[in-house]
N, C-alpha and C positions, 0 to 999 in steps of 0.2 A: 093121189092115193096115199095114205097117210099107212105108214110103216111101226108096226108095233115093237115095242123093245122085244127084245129076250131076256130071259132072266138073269144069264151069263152075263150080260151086258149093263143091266140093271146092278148088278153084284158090282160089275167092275166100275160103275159111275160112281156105286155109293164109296167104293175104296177111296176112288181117286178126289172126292167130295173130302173125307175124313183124315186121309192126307193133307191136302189142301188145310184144311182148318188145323188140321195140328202144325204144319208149317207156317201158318199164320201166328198160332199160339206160340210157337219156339220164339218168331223172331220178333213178337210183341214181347216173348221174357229177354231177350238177348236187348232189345232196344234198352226194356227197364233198367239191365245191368249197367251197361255203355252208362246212361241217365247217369246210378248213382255213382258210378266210379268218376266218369267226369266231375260230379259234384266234389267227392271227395279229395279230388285234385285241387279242385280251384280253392278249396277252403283249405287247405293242407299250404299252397301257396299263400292264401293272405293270414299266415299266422307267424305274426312279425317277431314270435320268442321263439320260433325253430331252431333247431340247428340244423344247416347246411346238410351235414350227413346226413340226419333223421328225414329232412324233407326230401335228398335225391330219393331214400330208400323206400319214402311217401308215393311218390312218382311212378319209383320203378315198382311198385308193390300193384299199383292203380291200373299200370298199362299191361303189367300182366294178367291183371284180372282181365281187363279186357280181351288181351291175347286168348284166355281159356275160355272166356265168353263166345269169339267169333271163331275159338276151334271149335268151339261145342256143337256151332251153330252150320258151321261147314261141313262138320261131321254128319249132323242130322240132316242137312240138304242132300251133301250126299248119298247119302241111303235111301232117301225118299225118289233121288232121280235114276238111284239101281232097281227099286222096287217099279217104277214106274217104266222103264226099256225093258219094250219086249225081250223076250227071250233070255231076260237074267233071271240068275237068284238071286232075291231079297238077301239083306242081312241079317244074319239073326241079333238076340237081342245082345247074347254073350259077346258076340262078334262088335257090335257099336260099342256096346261098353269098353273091350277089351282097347280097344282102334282110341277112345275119348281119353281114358286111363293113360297109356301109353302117354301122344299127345301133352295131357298135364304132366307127367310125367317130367317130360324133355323140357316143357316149360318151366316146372320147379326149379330145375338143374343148372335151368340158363339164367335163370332169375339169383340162387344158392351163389352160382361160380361170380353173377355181378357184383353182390353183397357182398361176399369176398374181397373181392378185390376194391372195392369203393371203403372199405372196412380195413384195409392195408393203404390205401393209398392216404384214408383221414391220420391215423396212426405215424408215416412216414411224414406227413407237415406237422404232426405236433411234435416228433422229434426233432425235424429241424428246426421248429421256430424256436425250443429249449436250447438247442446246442448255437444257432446265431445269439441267444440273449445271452448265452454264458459266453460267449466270443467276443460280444461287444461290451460286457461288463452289465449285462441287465438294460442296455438303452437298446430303445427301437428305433427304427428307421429303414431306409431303403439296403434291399439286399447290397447295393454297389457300396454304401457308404460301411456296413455291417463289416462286408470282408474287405475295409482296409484296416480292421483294426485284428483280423487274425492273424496271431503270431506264429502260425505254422505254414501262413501261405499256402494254405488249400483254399480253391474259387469252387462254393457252393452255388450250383444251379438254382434256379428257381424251378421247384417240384411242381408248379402249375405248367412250367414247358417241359422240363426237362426230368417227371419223378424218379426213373430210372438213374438219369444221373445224377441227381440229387441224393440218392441213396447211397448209391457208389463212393460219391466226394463222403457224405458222413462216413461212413466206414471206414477210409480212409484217415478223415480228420480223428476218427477214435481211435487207430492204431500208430497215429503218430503221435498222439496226445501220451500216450501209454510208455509209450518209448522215450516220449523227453520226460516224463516222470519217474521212467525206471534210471533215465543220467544224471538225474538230479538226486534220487537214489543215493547212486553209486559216488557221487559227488559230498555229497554230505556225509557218508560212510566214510571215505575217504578224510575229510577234514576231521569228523569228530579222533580218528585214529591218529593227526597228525599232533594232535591237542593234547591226545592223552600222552603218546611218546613223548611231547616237551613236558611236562612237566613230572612227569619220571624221570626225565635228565636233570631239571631245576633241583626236584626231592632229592638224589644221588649225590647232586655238585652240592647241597648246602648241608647234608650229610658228611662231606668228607671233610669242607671247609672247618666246621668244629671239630672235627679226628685232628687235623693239621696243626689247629692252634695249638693246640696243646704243647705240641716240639716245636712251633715255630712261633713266637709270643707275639714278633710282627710283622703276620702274615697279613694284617687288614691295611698295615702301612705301602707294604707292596702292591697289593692292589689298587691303593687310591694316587700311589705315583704312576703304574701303569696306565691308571685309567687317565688323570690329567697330562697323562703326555702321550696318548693316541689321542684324546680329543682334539688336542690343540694341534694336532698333525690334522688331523679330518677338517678341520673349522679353516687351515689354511686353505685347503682343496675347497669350501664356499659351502659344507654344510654348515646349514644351524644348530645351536648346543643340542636342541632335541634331536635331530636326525645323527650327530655326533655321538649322544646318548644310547640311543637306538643300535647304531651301527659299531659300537663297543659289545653291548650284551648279547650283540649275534654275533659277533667275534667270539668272544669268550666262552660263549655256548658250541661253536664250534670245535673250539678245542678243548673244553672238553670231552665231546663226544668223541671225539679224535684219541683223546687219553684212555676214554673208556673203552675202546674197542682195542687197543695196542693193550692192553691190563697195566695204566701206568694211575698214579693215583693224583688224580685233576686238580686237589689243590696244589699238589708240590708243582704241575706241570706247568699252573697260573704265575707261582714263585717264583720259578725259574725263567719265566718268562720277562715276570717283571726286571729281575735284574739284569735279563741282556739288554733291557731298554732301559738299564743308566742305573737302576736302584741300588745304592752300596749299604743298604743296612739300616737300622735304627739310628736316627740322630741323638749326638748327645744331650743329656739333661741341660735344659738353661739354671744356670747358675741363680740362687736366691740373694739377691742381695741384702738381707738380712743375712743370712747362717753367712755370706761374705763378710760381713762387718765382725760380726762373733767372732769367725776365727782370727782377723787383725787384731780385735783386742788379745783374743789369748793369746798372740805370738808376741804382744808388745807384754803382758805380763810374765811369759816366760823371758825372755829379755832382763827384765827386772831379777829375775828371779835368781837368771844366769849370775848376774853383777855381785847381785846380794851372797851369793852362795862362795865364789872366787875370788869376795872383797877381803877383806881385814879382818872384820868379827863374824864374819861366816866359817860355820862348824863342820864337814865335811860328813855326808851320812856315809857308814860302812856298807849296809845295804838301801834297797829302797833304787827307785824311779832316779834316774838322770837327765837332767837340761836336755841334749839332744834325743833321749828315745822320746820325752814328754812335744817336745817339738816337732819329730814323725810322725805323731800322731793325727789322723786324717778325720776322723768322726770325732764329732765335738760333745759328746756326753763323754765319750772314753779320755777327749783327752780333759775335760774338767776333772774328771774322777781322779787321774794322773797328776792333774797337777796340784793338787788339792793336799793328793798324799806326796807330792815332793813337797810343799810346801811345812806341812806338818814337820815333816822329817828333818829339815832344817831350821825346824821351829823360828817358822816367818809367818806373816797374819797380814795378808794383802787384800 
């Protein structure tokens, strides 16, 4: 006996018929998705001018779609297997929407927070690879060979094992960097200042050495006996003339910066010096042997003269020049002149 539907019944086959075909249709579009995102995957991998980054973020861009494809699709099964148990309420339509929204939502965010950090972690290898090529001088090679040439002995990880501390060591290697160029700084400041006081000592000491000559005519004499008589002291002890050289003018810079701070006046104190080390003064003039001959003649003319004057027909002058003042006489223009007019005076013609 053959059993006729109800309408009720009729109503609820054609539902569950129109369900049915739209859960067919959802997961005939979910399959197409899958389809092209796959595709895009495998074409995104064989393009051999990528960058690494751009391709992971190819990847993860791909599998998220998917991800939102098979929430989509979970979502709408779900609904269709609440609409379909007894004794539920369906979803409404706000309610799927709200439930799929959501859903991508969380997916964005986990998708956002990857990018992020694959977006820090490319970022943190291009800094290191900059700070190993400025540690190794611009060469490349293996990290082991890299950091035998850093000169602050920081051991940089390898940021494919270790990015965390790979970060850490650079941070590290930039605060120490910082700090031997703040001693190197202080270093150079330090000399240029030591530069400038010497030769503000030099400009004072050669300053005073002309004030000096003036009253002391041979003040240069002093100093060149000084100075040949510590060399030859230095040069016994096995320095060489230049280190002997050397080791005078930082002596003598010594004191007188030694004079300048006591308020004594550095040439005198160099002068004084020189003569406790032996120097007795200017030596005398070496005698011309020429102006020696001249005055033998004039003494052997005056002689003559003497004879001539205290002979027989020698006249005696009342005033005028005598033999012995003309024979005291030590410069030899004064005493021609002298003798010239004794001569006259006694009317002789020598």
């Amino acid at each position: 006996m053959t059993k006729e539907a109800s309408p009720g019944t009729d109503a609820g086959s054609g539902a569950a018929a129109a369900d049915n075909a739209a859960g067919q249709e959802g997961a005939a579009g979910v399959a197409d998705t899958l389809e092209q995102d796959l595709e895009a995957m495998r074409l995104a991998e064989m393009d051999d001018g990528a960058d690494d980054d751009a391709g992971a973020g190819a990847q993860a861009g791909a599998a998220d779609k998917a991800a939102e494809a098979g929430d989509q699709a979970g979502a709408a099964g779900d609904d269709a297997a609440g609409a379909d148990a007894g004794g539920k309420t369906p979803l409404t339509v706000d309610e799927i929407n709200k439930r799929w929204q959501d859903q991508k939502a969380a997916t964005r965010q986990e998708r956002q927070a990857r990018q992020a950090s694959e977006a820090e972690l490319g970022n943190l290898r291009r800094e290191l690879q900059e700070l190993r090529a400025r540690m190794s001088g611009g060469q490349e090679g293996p990290p082991q060979a890299r950091q035998s040439d850093n000169p602050l002995d920081i051991e940089i990880p390898d940021p494919e094992q270790d990015p965390e501390g790979a970060f850490k060591a650079a941070i590290a290697y930039a605060k120490a960097q910082r700090a031997a160029q703040l001693e190197q700084n202080k270093a150079d400041d330090a000399a240029t200042q030591q530069q400038q006081a010497l030769r503000s000592l030099v400009t004072e000491f050669q300053r005073a050495e002309q004030e000096y000559l003036g009253v002391q005519p041979d003040y240069n004499e002093a100093v060149t006996f000084m100075r040949d008589n510590r060399m030859a002291e230095l040069e016994l002890f096995g320095q060489s003339p230049e280190q002997a050289a050397q080791t005078f003018r930082r002596e003598v810079l010594q004191l007188v910066a030694g004079a300048l701070r006591t308020d004594q006046h550095p040439a005198h104190i160099v002068y004084q010096m020189a003569k406790h080390r032996g120097y007795a003064g200017p030596k005398p003039a070496t005698p011309d042997p020429e102006k020696e001959t001249a005055a033998m003649d004039r003494r052997i003319q005056a002689e003559k003269l003497s004879r001539s004057v205290s002979g027989p027909g020698g006249k005696a002058a009342s005033t005028g020049p005598t033999v012995e003042g003309v024979n005291a006489i030590e410069d030899g223009d004064a005493f021609d002149k002298a003798f010239d007019e004794l001569a006259r005076a006694h009317g002789l013609s020598l």
